[in-house]
C-alpha positions as CSV (number, residue, x, y, z in Angstrom):
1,X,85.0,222.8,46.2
2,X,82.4,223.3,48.9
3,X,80.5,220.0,49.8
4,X,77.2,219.8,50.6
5,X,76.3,221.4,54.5
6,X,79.8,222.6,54.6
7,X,80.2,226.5,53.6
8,X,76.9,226.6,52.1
9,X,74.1,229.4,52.3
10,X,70.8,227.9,53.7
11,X,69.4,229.5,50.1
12,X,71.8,227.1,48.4
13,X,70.9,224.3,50.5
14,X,67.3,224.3,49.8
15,X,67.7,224.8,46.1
16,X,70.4,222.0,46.2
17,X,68.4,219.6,47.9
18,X,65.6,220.3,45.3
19,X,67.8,219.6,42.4
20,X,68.4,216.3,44.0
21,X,64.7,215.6,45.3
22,X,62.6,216.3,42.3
23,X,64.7,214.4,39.5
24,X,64.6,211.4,41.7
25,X,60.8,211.4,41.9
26,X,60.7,212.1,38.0
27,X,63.1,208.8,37.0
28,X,61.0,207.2,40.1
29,X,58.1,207.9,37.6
30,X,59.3,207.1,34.5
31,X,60.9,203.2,36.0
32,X,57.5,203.4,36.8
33,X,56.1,203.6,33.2
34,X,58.6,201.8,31.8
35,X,58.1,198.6,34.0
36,X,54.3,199.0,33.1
37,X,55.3,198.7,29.4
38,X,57.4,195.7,30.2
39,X,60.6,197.7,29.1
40,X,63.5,199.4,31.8
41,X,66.9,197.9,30.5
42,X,67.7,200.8,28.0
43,X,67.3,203.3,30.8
44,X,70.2,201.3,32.6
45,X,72.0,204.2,31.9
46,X,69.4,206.7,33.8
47,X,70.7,205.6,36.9
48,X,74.1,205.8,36.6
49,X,73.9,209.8,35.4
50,X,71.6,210.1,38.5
51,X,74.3,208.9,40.9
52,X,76.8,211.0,38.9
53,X,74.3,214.1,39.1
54,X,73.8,213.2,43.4
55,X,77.3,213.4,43.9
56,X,77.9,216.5,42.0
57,X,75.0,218.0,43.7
58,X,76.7,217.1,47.2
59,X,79.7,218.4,46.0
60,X,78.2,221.8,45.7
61,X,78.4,221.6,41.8
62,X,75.2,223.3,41.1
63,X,77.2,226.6,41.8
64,X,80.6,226.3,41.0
65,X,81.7,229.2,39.9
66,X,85.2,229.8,37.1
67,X,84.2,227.3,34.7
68,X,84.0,227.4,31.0
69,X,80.9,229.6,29.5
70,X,78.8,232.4,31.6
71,X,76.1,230.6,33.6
72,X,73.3,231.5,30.7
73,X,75.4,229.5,28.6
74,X,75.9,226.4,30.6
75,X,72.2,226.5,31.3
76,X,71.1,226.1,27.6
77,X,73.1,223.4,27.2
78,X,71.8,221.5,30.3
79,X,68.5,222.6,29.2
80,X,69.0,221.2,25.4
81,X,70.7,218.3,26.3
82,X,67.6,217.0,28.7
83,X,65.2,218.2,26.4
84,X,66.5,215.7,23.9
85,X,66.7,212.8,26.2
86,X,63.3,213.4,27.1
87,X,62.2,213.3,23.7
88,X,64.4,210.3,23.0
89,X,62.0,208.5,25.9
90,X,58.5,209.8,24.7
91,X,59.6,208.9,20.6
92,X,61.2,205.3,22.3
93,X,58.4,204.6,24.5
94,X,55.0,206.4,22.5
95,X,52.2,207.1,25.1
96,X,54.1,206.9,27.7
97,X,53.6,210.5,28.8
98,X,51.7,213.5,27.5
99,X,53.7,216.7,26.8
100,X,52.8,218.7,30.1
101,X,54.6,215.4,31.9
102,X,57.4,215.4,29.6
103,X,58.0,219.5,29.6
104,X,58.0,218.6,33.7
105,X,60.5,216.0,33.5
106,X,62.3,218.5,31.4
107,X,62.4,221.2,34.0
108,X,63.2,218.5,37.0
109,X,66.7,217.1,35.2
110,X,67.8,220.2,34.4
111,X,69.4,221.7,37.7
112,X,70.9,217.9,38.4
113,X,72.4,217.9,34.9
114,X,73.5,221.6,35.2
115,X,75.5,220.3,38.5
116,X,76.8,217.7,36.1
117,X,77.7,219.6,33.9
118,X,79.4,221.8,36.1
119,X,81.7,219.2,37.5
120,X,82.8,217.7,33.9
121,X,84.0,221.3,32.6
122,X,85.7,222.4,35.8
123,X,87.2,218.6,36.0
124,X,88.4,219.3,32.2
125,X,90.2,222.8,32.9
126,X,92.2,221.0,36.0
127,X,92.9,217.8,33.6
128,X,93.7,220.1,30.6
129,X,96.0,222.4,33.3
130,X,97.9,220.3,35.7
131,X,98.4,217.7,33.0
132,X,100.8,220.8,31.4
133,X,102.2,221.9,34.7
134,X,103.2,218.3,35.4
135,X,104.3,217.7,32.0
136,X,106.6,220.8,32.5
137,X,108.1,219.7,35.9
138,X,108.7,216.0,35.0
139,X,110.5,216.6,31.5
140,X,113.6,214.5,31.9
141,X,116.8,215.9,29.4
142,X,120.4,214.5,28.5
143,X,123.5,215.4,29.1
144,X,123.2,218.1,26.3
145,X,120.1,219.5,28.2
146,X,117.7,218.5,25.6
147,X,114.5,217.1,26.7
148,X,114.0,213.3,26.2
149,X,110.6,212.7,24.6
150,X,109.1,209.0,26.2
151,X,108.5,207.2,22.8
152,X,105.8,204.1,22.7
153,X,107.2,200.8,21.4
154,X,105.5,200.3,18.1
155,X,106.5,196.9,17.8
156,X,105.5,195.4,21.0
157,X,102.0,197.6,20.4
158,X,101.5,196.0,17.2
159,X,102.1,192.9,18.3
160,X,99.6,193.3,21.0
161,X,97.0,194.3,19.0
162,X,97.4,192.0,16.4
163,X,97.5,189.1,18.9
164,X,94.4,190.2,20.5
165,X,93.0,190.3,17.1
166,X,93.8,186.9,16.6
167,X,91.1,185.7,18.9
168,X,87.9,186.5,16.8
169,X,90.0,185.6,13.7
170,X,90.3,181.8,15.1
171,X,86.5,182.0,16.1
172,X,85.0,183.1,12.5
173,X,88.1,181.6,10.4
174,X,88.7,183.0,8.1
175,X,86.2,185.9,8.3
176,X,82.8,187.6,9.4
177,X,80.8,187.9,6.3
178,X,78.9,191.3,6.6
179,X,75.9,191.5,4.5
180,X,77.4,194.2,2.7
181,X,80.0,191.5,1.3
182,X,77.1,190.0,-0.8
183,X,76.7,192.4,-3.3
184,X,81.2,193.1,-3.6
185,X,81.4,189.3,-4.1
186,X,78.4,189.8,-7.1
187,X,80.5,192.3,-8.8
188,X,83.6,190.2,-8.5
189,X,82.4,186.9,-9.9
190,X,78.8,187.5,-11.4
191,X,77.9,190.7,-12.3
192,X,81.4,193.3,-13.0
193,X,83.3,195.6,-10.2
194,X,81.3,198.8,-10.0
195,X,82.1,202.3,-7.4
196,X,79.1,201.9,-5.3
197,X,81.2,200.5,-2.2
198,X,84.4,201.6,-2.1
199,X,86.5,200.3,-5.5
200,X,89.6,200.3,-3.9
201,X,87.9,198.0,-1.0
202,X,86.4,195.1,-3.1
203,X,89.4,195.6,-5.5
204,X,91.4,194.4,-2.1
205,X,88.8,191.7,-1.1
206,X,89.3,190.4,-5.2
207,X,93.0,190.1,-4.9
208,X,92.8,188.2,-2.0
209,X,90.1,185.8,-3.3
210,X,92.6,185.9,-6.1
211,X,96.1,185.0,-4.8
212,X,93.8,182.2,-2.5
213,X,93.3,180.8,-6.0
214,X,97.3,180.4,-6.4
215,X,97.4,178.8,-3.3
216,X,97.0,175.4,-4.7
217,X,98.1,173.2,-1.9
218,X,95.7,174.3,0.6
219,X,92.3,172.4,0.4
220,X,90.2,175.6,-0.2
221,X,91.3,179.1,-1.9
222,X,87.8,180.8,-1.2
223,X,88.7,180.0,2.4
224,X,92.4,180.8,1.2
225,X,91.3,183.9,0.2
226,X,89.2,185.5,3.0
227,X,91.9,184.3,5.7
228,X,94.1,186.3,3.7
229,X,92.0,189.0,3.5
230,X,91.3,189.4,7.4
231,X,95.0,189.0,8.1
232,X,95.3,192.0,5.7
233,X,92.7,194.2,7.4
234,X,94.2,192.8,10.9
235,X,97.0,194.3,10.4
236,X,96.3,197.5,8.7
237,X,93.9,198.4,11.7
238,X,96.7,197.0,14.4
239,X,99.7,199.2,12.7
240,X,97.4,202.2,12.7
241,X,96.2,201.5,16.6
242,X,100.1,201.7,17.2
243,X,100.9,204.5,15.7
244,X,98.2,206.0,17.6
245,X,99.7,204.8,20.6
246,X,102.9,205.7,20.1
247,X,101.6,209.5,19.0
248,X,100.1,209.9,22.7
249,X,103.4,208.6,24.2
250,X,105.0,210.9,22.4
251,X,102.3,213.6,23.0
252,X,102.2,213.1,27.1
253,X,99.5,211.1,27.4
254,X,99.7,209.3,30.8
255,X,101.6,206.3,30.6
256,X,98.8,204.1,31.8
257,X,96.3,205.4,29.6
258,X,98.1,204.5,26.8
259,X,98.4,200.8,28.3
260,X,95.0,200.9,28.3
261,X,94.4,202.3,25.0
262,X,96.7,199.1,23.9
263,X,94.7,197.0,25.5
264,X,91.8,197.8,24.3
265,X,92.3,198.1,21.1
266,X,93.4,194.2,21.2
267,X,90.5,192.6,23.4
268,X,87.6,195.1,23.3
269,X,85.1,193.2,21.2
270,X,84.2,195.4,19.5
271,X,87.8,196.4,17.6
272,X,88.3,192.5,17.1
273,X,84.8,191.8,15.4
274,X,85.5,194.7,13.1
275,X,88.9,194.0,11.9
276,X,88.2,190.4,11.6
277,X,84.7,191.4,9.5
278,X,84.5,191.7,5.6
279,X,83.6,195.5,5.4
280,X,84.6,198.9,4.0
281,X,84.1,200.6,7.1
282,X,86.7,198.8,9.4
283,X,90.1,200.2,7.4
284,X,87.9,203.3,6.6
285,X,88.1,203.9,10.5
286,X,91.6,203.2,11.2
287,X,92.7,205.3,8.5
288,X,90.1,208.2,10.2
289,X,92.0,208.0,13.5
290,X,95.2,208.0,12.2
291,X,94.2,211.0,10.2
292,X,92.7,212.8,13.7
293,X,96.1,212.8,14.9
294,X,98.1,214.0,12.2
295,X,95.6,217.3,12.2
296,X,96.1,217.2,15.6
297,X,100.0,217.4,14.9
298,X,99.0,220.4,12.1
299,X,97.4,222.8,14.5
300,X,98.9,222.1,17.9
301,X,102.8,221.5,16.2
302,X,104.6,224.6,17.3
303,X,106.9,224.2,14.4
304,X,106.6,223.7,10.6
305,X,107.1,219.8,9.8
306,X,109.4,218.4,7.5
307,X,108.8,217.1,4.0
308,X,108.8,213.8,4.7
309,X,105.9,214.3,7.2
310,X,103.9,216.0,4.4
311,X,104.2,213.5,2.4
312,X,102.8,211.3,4.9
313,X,100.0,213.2,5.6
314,X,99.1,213.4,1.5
315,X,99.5,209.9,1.4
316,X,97.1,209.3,4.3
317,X,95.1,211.1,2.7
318,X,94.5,209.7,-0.6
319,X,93.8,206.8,1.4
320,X,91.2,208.3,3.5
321,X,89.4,209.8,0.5
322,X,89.6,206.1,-1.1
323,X,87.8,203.9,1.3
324,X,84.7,206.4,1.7
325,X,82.9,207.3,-1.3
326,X,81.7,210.8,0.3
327,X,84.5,211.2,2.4
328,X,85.9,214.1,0.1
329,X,82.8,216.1,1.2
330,X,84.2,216.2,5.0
331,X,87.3,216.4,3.7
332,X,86.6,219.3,1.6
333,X,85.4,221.5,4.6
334,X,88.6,220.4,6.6
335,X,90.5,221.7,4.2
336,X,89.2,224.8,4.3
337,X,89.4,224.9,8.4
338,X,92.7,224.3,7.8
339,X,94.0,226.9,5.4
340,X,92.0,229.5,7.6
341,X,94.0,228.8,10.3
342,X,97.1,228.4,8.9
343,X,96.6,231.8,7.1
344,X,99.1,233.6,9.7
345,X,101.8,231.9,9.1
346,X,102.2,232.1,4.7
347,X,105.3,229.5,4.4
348,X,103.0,227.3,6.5
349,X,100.3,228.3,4.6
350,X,102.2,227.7,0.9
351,X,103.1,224.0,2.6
352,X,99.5,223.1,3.7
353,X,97.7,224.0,0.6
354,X,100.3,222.6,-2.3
355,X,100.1,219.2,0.0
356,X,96.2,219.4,0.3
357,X,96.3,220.0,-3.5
358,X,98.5,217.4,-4.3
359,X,96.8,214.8,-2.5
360,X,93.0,215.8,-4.1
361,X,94.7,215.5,-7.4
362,X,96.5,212.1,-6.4
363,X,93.5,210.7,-5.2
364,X,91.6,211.8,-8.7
365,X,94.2,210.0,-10.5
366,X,94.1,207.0,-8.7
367,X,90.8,206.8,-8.2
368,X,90.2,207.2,-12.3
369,X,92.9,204.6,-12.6
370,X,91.1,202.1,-10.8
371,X,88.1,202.8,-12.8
372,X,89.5,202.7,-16.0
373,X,91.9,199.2,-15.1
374,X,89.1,197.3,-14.1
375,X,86.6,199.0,-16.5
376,X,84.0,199.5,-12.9
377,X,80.8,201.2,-14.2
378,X,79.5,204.2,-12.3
379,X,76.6,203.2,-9.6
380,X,77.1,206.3,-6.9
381,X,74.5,208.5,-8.2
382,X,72.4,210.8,-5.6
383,X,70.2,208.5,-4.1
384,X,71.9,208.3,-0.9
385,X,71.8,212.3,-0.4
386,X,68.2,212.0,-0.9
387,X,67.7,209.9,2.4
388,X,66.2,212.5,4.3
389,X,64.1,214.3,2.1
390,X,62.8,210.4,1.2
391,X,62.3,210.1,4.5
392,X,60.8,213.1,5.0
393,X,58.0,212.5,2.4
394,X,57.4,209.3,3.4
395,X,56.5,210.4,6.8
396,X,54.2,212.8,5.2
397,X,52.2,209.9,3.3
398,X,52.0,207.5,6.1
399,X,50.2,209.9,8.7
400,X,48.6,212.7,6.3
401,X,47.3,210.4,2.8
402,X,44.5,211.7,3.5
403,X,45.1,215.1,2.9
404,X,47.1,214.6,-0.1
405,X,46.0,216.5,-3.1
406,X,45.8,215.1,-6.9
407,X,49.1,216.8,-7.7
408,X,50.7,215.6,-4.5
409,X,49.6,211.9,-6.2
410,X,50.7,212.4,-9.1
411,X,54.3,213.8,-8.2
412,X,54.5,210.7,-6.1
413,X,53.5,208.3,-8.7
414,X,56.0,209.9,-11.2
415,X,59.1,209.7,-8.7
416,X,58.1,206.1,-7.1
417,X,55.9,204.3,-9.7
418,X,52.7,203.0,-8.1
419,X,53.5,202.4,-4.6
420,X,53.5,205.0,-2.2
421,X,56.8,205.1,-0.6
422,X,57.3,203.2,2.6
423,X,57.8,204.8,6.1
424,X,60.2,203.3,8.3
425,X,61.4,206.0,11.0
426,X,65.1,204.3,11.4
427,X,65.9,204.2,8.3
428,X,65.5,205.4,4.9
429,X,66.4,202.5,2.7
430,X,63.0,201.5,2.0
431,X,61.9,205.4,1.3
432,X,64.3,206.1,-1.7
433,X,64.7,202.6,-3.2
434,X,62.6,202.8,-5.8
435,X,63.7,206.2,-7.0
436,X,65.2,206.7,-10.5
437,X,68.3,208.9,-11.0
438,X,67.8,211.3,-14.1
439,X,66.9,214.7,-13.8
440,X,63.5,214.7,-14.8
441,X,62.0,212.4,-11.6
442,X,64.7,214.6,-9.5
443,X,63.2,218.0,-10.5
444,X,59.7,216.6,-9.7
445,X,61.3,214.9,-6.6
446,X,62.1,218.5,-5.5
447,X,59.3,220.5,-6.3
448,X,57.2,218.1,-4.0
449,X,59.4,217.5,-1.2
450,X,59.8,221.9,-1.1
451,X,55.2,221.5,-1.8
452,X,54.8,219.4,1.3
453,X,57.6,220.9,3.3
454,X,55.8,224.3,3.3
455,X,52.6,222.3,4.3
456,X,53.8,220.1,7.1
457,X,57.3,221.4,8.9
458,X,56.6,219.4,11.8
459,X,56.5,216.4,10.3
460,X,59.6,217.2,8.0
461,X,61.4,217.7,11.7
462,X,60.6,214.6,13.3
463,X,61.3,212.5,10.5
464,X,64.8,214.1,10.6
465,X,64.9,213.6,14.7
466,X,63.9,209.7,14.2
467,X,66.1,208.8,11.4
468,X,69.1,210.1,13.5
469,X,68.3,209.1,16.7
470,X,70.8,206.6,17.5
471,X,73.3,210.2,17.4
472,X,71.0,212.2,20.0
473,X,69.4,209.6,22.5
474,X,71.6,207.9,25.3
475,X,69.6,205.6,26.0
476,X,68.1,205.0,21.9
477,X,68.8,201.3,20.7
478,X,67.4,201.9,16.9
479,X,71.2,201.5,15.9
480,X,70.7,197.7,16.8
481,X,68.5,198.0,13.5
482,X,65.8,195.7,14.2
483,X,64.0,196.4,10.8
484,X,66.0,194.2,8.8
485,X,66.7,190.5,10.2
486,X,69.3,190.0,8.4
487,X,71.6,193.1,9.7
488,X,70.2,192.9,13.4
489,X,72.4,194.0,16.3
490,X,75.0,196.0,17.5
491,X,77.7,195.7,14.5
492,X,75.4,194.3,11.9
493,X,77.4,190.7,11.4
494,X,75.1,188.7,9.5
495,X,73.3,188.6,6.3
496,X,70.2,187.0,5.1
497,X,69.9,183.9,5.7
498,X,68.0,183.0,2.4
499,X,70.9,184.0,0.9
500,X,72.7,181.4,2.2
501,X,72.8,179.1,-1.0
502,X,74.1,182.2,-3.2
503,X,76.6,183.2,-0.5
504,X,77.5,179.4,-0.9
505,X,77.8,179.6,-4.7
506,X,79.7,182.6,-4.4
507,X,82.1,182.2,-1.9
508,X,82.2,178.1,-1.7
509,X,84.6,178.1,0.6
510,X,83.2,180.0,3.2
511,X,81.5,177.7,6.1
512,X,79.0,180.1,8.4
513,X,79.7,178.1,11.7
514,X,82.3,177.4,13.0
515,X,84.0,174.6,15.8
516,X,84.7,177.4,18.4
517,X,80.8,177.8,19.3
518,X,81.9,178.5,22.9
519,X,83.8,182.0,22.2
520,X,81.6,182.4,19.8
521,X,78.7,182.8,21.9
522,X,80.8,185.4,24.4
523,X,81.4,187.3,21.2
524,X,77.8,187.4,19.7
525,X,76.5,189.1,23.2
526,X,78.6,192.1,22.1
527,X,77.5,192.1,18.6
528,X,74.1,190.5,17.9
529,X,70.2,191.3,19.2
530,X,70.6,189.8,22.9
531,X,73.9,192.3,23.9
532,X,74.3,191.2,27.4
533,X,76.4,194.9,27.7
534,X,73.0,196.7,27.7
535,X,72.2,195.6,31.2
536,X,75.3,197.3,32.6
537,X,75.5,201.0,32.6
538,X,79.0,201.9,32.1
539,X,79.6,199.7,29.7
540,X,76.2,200.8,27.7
541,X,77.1,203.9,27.7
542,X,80.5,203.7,25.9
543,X,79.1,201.5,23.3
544,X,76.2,204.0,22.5
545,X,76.9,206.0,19.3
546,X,75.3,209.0,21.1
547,X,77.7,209.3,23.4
548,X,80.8,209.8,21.0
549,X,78.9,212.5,19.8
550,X,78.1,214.3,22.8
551,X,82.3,213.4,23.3
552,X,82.9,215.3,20.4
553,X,80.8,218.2,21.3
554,X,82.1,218.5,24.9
555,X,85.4,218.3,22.9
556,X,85.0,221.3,21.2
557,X,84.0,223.4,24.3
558,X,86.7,222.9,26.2
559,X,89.0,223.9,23.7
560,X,87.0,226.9,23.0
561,X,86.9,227.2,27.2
562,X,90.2,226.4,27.4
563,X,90.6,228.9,23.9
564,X,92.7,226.5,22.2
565,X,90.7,227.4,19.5
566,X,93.4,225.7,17.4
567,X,92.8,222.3,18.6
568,X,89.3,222.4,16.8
569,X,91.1,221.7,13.5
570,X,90.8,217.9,14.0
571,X,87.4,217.9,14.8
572,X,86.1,219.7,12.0
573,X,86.2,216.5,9.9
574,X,84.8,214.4,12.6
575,X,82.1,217.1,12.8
576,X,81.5,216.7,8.7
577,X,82.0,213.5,9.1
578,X,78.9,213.2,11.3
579,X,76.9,215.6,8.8
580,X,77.4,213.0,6.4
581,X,75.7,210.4,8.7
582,X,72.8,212.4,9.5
583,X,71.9,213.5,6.0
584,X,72.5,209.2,5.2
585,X,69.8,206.5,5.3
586,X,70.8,205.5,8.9
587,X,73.0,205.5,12.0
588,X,75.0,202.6,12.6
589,X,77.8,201.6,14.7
590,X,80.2,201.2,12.0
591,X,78.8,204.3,10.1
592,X,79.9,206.2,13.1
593,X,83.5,204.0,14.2
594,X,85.6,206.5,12.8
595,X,84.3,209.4,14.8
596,X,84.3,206.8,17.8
597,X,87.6,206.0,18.0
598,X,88.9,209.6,16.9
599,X,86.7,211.2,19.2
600,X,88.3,208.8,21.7
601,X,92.1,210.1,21.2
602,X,91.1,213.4,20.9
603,X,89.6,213.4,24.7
604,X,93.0,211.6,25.2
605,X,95.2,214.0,24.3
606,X,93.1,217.0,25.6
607,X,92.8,215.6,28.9
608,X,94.5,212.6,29.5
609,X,98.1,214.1,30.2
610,X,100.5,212.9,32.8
611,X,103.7,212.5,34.3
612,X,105.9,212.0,31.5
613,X,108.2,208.5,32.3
């Protein structure tokens, strides 16, 4: 690679040094803005892609040729990818620029991030290459001549994991109480069990709470109970971050990646909080990642597996389909991604579909089981899938009332009574609360949101681009969900506090504060509003939801660059999976901690090979 002054054209020089000269004016500029609005820490991350944009620019990046995609290619994505970080400034900051100022700041990143962009794909292929060349020239055999595989101690793993785990467990003994846990400890002692979280979930928390109630030598079963139930989760999440571990071993994943992976997975806060925390998504996520690798094993396995790891993979399944209520929709188009490419090969073909059928009916049959055991009434109708088109409407009403004709007014008052529905960009919760579920209110629903669709497109988009922000803007911090007190920061820990005497009266047993204030504190900089992370860049940028899905899109193209088209398989689920979040009311961390940690070991075992031990 040709640095900067050394076997370059004076042509390339000059347009080089431009690339680097003008972006740094522009983020000169907009430091500039933002410290006049009393706001820079969010763009912490600004500077860190500029110093990663410099250096590929000295490197001669900007014209690196035999990387993935024709230049046209590469320069649309450079282009769309700045476009929306621009727009993620001007939506985060309003008034902070006009449009000619933005469009400039536009054109002026886009060379430095074309150069970036560049170096990633080119460092990809060598990662993606060498890590098979060296794979090939370090296999180690036996006397027989067959090759030795190096296998990951699952045992010492787990017992890693689980031990790291066991520092947030002794700070909030014997649990986080998400807000979500309100309502699941309603159904269990007030109100009945219903299938608007996860049955199998609260059916889990229950019999904990439950066998804590056995337990009648210890002072407290509530307390009992939860303890029970975090040790549970702890080590469902720690068994499936070994396995995990023990898959790149065995997949040729460098030896000290997977160390790290290890270690992360223990002390990171974030894994610790969340397997320590009272909430469907947290098992949800394990089982997600888990699930990653075993499609990775289905379309990168040279051979046909054995029985016994079908029935694995059915069994994972079921559980996968279990803990999300829409989780069958990804699922569903996975499926399908899956039978395509396994079309070439019928045995293979006769295997994946009979074990994809028998796992859709085993998860039906359970699923009615549950229901039917605990007599759970239905409470999953549409409302969530009408999230955007809420929000949508609602954006329409706030800025254009106005213009609103007498049958706009009335379709509005039939779907949401006599209050107008309520505009919240972030999040749609407030938008589609009051909206009734029979069929009537939903045809009228539709006809209007279609009526004002046709009338106002731009709005329709925007509302769209704001409620998903937190999965396009690097920099965005609307997943710290700021609207609601009570479920502020960046995993969303606490719950309202005037609900304090009927989470008392519920859970008795459960005491909010705890003796370890000290770790406590360390902790709630990771999770709450103040995250002390935000002020370092590398560190922000691997906790922003935004960049796991920009991982999983850089993902794909290197394996279509690569064309190991095959290796898509696993990601068509995340991919669903991340439909399902944008057509939901919001983005949140723990919406999107599956696709972060499965996004994670995919880029692991795409371009994280080494020297086997």
């Amino acid at each position: 690679m040709k640095s900067m002054g050394k076997g370059m054209s004076v042509r390339e020089l000059v347009l080089t040094g431009g690339s680097a000269f003008l972006p740094v004016i522009c983020a000169g500029r907009i430091f500039q803005l933002l410290h006049a609005q009393g706001n820079v820490y969010t763009m912490g991350i600004l500077p860190l892609a500029m110093l990663f944009g410099l250096y590929c620019l000295w490197k001669g990046a900007l014209f690196l040729e035999g990387v993935f995609f024709p230049v046209t290619v590469r320069a649309l994505l450079a282009a769309g990818f700045v476009s929306l970080q621009v727009l993620g400034a001007v939506y985060s900051h309003p008034g902070i620029c006009g449009v000619p100022e933005a469009v400039l700041w536009a054109l002026c990143f886009t060379p430095i991030t074309f150069a970036g962009q560049n170096m990633l794909f080119f460092l990809a292929g060598k990662a993606a290459g060498d890590g098979i060349e060296r794979r090939q020239a370090a296999k180690s055999t036996d006397a027989a001549g067959r090759v030795i595989e190096r296998r990951g101690s699952f045992p010492a793993a787990f017992a890693a994991i689980f031990g790291g785990f066991c520092i947030p467990f002794a700070t909030y003994y014997p649990a986080i109480m998400a807000y979500d846990v309100i309502p699941q400890l309603d159904q269990i002692r007030v109100s009945g069990l219903t299938t608007h979280h996860p049955l199998i979930h609260t059916l889990m928390l229950k019999g904990c709470l439950a066998v804590g109630e056995l337990l009648s030598f210890l002072p407290n079963s509530d307390r009992a109970g939860l303890a029970l139930y975090s040790l549970l989760q702890m080590a469902v999440v720690a068994a499936c971050f070994a396995y995990v571990y023990c898959f790149l071993c065995r997949h040729g994943v460098s030896k000290w990646l997977c160390y790290a992976f290890v270690l992360c997975a223990a002390f990171f806060p974030t894994h610790g909080m969340l397997a320590v925390s009272i909430t469907k998504d947290t098992i949800y996520a394990a089982l997600t990642m888990m699930f990653t690798v075993f499609a990775y094993e289905l379309a990168a396995g040279k051979e046909v597996p054995g029985n016994g790891w079908f029935v694995r993979y059915a069994a994972l399944t079921v559980l996968l389909l279990l803990f999300r209520n829409n989780s069958v929709y990804a699922w569903i188009l996975y499926v399908l991604a899956a039978s395509f490419s396994s079309l070439r090969r019928k045995p293979y073909f006769r295997t994946v579909c009979v074990s994809h059928g028998a796992a859709f009916l085993l998860y039906l049959a359970v699923n009615a089981l549950m229901v039917q055991a605990v007599s759970a009434t239905s409470d999953t109708y549409a409302r969530e899938m009408l999230s955007v088109p809420a929000q949508q409407i609602a954006r329409v009403v706030q800025y254009h009332e106005a213009e609103l004709t007498q049958e706009d007014r009335e379709a509005l008052a039939a779907v949401w009574g006599e209050n107008l529905p309520e505009y919240v960009p972030v999040i749609a919760d407030r938008s589609k609360k009051d909206i009734a579920g029979d069929g009537e209110t939903l045809r009228i629903f539709a006809k209007e949101w279609v009526s004002l669709g046709l009338r106002y497109p731009g709005e329709y988009l925007q509302a769209f681009l704001l409620k998903n922000k937190g999965m396009w803007d690097v920099a965005d911090v609307s997943y710290l969900n700021d609207v609601y007190t009570y479920a502020k920061g960046y995993l969303q820990i606490t719950y309202p506090s005037d609900q304090q005497p009927y989470m008392e009266a519920l859970a008795p047993g459960y005491v909010r504060h705890q003796k370890l204030q000290l770790l406590q504190s360390l902790y709630r900089y990771f999770a709450a509003g103040d995250e002390l992370w935000r002020y370092c860049p590398p560190v922000a940028l691997v906790m922003q939801p935004a960049f796991y899905c920009y991982l999983l899109l850089f993902y794909c193209l290197c394996c279509i660059g690569l064309k190991k088209t095959g290796l898509l398989l696993p990601a068509v689920y995340l991919l669903a999976l991340a439909g399902t979040v944008l057509l939901g009311p919001c983005v949140l961390t723990r919406y999107l901690y599956p696709m972060m940690l499965s996004v994670t070991v995919l880029a692991l075992l795409l371009l994280g090979r080494g020297r086997a031990a």
